[in-house]
N, C-alpha and C positions, 0 to 999 in steps of 0.2 A: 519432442515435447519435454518439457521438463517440470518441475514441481517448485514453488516458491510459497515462503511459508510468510504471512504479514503478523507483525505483534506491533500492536498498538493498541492506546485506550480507544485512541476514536475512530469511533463509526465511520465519518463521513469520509477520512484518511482512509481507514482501511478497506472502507468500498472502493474511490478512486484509484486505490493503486490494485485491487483486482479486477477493475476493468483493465485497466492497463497491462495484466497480467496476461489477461485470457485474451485480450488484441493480439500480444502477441504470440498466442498459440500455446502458453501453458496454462497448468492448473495451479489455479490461487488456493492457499488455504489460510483459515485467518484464527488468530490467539488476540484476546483484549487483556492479560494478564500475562508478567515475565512468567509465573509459576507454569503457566498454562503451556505457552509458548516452549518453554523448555523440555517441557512431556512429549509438545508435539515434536520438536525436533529431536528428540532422543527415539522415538518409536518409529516414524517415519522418515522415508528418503527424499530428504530435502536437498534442492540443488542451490538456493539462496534464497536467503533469510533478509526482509525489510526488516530493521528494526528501531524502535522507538528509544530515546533515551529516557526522560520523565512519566516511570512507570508506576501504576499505583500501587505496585508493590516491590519496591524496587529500580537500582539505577541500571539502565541498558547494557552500559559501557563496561558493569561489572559480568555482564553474562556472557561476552563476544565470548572466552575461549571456552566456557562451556560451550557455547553454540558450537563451535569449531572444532570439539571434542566430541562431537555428537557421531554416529558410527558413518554417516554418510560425509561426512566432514564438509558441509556447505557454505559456500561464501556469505560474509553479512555484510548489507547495507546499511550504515548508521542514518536515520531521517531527526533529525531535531529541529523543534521551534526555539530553541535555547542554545543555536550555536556559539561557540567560542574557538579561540583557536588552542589554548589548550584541550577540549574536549575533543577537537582533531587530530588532535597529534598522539593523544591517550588511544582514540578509536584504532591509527594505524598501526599503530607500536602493538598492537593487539591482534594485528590480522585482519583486521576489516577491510571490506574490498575499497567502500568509499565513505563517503560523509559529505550528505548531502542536507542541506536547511528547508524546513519548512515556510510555506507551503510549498509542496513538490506539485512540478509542474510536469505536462506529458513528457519534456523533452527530458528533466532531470533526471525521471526515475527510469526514462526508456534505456538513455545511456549508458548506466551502470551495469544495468539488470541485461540488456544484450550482449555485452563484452566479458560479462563474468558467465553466463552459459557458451559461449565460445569460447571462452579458456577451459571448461570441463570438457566441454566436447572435446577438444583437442588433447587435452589430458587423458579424458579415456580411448582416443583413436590412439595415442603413442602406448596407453598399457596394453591393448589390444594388439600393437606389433611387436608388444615382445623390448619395448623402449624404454623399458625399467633402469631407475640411474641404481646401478650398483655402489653401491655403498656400509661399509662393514663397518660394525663400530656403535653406532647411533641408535640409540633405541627413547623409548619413552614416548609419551600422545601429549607432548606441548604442542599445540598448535603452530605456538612462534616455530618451532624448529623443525616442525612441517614445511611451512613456509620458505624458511631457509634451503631447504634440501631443492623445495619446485625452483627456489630462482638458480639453484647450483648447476641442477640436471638442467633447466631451460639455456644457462650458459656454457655448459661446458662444451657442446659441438664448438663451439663458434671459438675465435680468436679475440672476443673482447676481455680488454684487465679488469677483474676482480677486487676487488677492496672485502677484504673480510675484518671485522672491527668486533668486538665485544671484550668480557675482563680475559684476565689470566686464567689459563685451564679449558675453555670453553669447546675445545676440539678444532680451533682454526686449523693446524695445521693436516688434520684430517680431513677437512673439509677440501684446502689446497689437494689433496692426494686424490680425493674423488672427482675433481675437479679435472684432474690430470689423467686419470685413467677412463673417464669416461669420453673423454675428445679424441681428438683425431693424431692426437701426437703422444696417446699412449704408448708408443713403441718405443720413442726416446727417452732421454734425460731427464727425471725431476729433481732439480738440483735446488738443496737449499740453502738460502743464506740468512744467519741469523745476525740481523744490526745492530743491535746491542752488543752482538761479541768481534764486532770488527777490530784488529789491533788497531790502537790510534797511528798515525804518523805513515801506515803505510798501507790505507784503505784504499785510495786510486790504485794500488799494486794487486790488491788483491781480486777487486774485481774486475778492472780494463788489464791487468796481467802488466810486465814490464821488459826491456830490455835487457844484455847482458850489461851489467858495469853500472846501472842510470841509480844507484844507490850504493853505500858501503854495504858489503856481503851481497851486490846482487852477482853472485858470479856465474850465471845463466840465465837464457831467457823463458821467462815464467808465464802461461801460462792463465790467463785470470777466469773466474767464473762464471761470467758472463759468454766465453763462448764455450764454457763446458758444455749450457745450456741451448747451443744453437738448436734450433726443431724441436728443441723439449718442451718443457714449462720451468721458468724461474720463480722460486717463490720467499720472496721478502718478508722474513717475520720481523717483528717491532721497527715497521721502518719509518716508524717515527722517529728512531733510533739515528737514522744516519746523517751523517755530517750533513750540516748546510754547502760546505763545501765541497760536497762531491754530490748532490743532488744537481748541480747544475750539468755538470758530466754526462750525469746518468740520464735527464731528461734527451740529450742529446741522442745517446744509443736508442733512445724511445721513441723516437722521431726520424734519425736516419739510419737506424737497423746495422749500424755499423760502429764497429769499438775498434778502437785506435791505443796500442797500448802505449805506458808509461816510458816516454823516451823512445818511444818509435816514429816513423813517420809514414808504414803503411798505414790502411785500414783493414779492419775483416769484417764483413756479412758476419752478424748475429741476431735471426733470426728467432726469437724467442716468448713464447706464453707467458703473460706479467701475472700471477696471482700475489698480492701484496697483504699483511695482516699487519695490525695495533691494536693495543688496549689504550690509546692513548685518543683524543679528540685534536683530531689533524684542523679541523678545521678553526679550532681556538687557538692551536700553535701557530698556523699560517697566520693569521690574525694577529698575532704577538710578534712573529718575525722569523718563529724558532722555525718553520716550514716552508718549504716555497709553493706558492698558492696553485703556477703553471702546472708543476708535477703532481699536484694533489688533482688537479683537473683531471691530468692523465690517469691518474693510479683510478678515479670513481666510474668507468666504463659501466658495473654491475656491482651496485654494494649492500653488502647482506651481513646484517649484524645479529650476531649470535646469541641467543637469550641464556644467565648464567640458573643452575639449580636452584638458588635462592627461591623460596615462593613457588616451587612444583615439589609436594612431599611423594607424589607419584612417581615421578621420574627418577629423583634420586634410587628408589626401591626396586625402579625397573634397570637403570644403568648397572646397581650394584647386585642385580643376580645375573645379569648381563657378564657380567667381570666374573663376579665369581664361576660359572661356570665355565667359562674363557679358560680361567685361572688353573682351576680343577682339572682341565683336561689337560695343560699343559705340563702340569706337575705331574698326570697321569697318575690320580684318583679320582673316586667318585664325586660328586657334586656334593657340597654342602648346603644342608635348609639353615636357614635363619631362624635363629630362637626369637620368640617376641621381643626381648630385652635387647635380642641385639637393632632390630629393627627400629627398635623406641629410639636406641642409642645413635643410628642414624639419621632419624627424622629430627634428633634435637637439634643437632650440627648445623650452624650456616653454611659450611661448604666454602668458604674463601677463595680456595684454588679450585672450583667448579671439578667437571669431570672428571681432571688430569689425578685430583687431591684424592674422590672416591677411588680411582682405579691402583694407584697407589698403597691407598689404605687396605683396599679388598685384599690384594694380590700379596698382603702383609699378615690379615687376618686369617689369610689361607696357610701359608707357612707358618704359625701359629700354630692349627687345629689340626694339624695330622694327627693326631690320635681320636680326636673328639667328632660324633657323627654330627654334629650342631655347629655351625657359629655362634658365638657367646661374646657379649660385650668382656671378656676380661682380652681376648683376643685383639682387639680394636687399641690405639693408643691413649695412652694415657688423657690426655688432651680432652679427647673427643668423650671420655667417661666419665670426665669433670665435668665437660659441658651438660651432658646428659641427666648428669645427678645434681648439680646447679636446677637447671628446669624444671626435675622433678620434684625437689624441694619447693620450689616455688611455686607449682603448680602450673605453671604455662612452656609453651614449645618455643625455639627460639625468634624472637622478635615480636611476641606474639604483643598487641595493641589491649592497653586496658578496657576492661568489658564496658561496652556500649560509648566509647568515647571517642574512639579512632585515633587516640592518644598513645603514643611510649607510656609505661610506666613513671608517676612522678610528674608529668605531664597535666594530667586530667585536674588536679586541687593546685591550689596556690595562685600567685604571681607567674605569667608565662614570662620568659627571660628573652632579652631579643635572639632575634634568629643566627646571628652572627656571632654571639657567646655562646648560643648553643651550640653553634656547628662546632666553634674553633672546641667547643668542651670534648665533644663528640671523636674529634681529629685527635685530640692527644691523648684520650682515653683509649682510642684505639693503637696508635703511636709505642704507648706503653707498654701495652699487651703484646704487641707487635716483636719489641726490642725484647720483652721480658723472656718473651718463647726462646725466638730468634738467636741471642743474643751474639754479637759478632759476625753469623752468619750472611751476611748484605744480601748473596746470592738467593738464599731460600725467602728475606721479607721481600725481594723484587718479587718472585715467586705467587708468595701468597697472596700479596697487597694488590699486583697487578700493576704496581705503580714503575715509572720510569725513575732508575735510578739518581735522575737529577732533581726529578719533582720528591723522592723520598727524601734525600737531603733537604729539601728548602725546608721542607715540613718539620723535618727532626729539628731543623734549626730556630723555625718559626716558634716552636714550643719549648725551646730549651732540650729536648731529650737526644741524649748523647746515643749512638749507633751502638756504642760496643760497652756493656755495663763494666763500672770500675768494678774491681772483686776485693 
């Protein structure tokens, strides 16, 4: 039996869906206010939450990850009379089990609500044997990244390809490793290949390998990485990255498990685990032509997209004493506490390069403070104590929305300007900032920005703003 919690205004809703409850053998509880609702799911063990969007105190869709932050971490069902399909797409991007329109019917609300207590069930029979996915590294209570981690452990026994997608930084390639070591082909090869840094002109070489002679300087036969990987796991980072002209190749090894090197005429069995990562939207490039649509089919087997720290001040505090103690022990000293200023000093930051950018920074503000028992914002970069003392000057944290208007700053009085001036404002406001840090640097604004270094040019070019500042 399990416990389901209803929050809804109406009566007559939240009775039919606690018969429906207790039909089928659990215990209904019911909240007619989100304020309510959220007491009750934070104090009690809730196994899923119906929930309402048009609340009279409050919008539903804003409370999913509180709900899902609640210590029992229970599935929610979004029920609205006011469906849309954006309010769908907002629901799942949030962790919601389903999203289902009013009026709910037996069969609507039976469906959801049976298959998300059989996913617990079966989540707690796998903690129960001891079927915990290991994984180092990840810390923080985002819900999204809860999520992430159930579909990683749900796939990692099995041989199906992976698509790991979110910005730069976000821990993909850690995810690939967990990925890898928690299946069946732990024992072998996790071999990685990064497509962005393929040399051009002799990419076929490098991954299908080549004969002696079948190029100038090939004066042996080489070897390619593709069957470094046989029985291992491969794992493709930005392969949005790779040539159009060797994805058709490659779709080939993906389908007959066999690579044929460059200038040869055997074959070899390469038997190999596809986990694949981008920051890039495979499915607009396919769309444009820059992707081939066939191998994006193949690379979506299980796809889990990684939510970036922007908008969890939590997490960021939880990753970066994470680090730090990581840090401290590796340096072999004691741990360092966080002075409030430095803490403020973190929670200003957007975080651009997500995870990768804190881990980074920490393991920098550590080597720093040997002498000092505090972390201290002077320890942190420059950068980041700008940002800091910007905000505090201002009085707001970053990005934070003018009071009561859901507006940027500047936004809220005036003429609102079209959307497509603003963005393009927004694009090389950022661009400048970008070059201004950067400057020269291409590899670290790929870094930051997340952006593919074809799409960074379009952009610099689109607004005029030169890569490399004249001096």
């Amino acid at each position: 039996m399990g416990n389901v919690l209803i929050i809804d205004d109406d009566q007559t809703i939240r009775d039919a869906l606690a018969r429906v409850v207790s039909r089928l053998g659990h215990a209904p509880d019911m909240a007619a206010t989100l304020s309510e609702g959220l007491r009750r799911a934070g104090e009690a063990d809730v196994d899923v939450v119906f929930l309402d969007v048009r609340m009279p105190d409050g919008n539903g869709l804003d409370a999913i990850g509180e709900i899902r932050r609640a210590p029992s971490n229970p599935e929610v069902i979004v029920i609205t009379g006011w469906g849309d399909p954006d309010g769908a797409e907002r629901a799942m991007r949030q962790g919601a089990w389903d999203y289902i329109e009013k009026p709910p019917t037996v069969k609507t609300m039976t469906a959801p609500l049976v298959s998300a207590m059989e996913h617990r069930r079966q989540a707690r029979a796998e903690r129960g044997e001891g079927g915990l996915f290991r994984f180092s590294g990840i810390v923080g209570g985002n819900p999204k990244r809860a999520q992430c981690l159930e579909q990683a452990a749900k796939a990692a026994p099995s041989d199906v390809n992976v698509l790991l997608t979110g910005p730069t930084g976000v821990g993909k390639e850690l995810f690939a490793r967990a990925i890898h070591d928690n299946s069946p082909r732990r024992a072998k090869s996790f071999v990685v290949v990064d497509c962005a840094a393929l040399p051009p002109g002799i990419v076929e070489s490098v991954l299908f390998g080549s004969e002696k002679g079948v190029y100038t300087g090939a004066d042996r036969r080489r070897e390619g990485v593709l069957l470094r990987a046989h029985e291992g796991t491969l794992f493709l980072d930005e392969v949005g990255e790779m040539p159009l002209s060797v994805q058709k190749a490659f779709l080939r090894v993906l389908q007959e498990r066999r690579v044929r090197p460059v200038g040869g005429l055997e074959e070899a069995p390469c038997h190999f685990r596809l986990v694949a990562a981008t920051n890039q939207n495979l499915e607009t490039m396919a769309a444009e032509g820059l992707f081939r649509e066939d191998l994006l089919f193949r690379l979506q087997g299980v796809g889990i997209e990684l939510p970036p720290l922007a908008g969890h001040p939590d997490d960021i505090l939880d990753f970066a004493a994470h680090f730090a103690a990581e840090g401290a022990a590796r340096l072999g000293f004691a741990a360092r506490a966080f002075s409030e200023d430095f803490s403020r000093a973190l929670l200003a930051y957007p975080w651009p390069g997500n995870v990768r950018e804190l881990k980074n920074t920490l393991e920098g503000a550590l080597a720093l403070a040997r002498g000092d028992e505090a972390l201290l914002p002077v320890h942190l970069p420059l950068h980041i104590r700008v940002c800091a003392a910007r905000n505090r000057v201002a009085g707001r944290g970053p990005g934070t929305a003018e009071e009561g208007t859901g507006l940027e700053p500047g936004l809220a009085v005036g003429v609102l300007p079209r959307f497509r001036d603003f963005r393009d404002q927004g694009e090389a406001r950022y661009l400048r900032a970008l070059t201004g840090r950067f400057a020269g640097d291409v590899g670290r604004m790929l870094d930051v920005s997340g952006l593919s270094r074809s799409r960074l040019y379009a952009l610099l070019k689109k607004h005029g703003i030169p890569a490399v500042r004249s001096s």
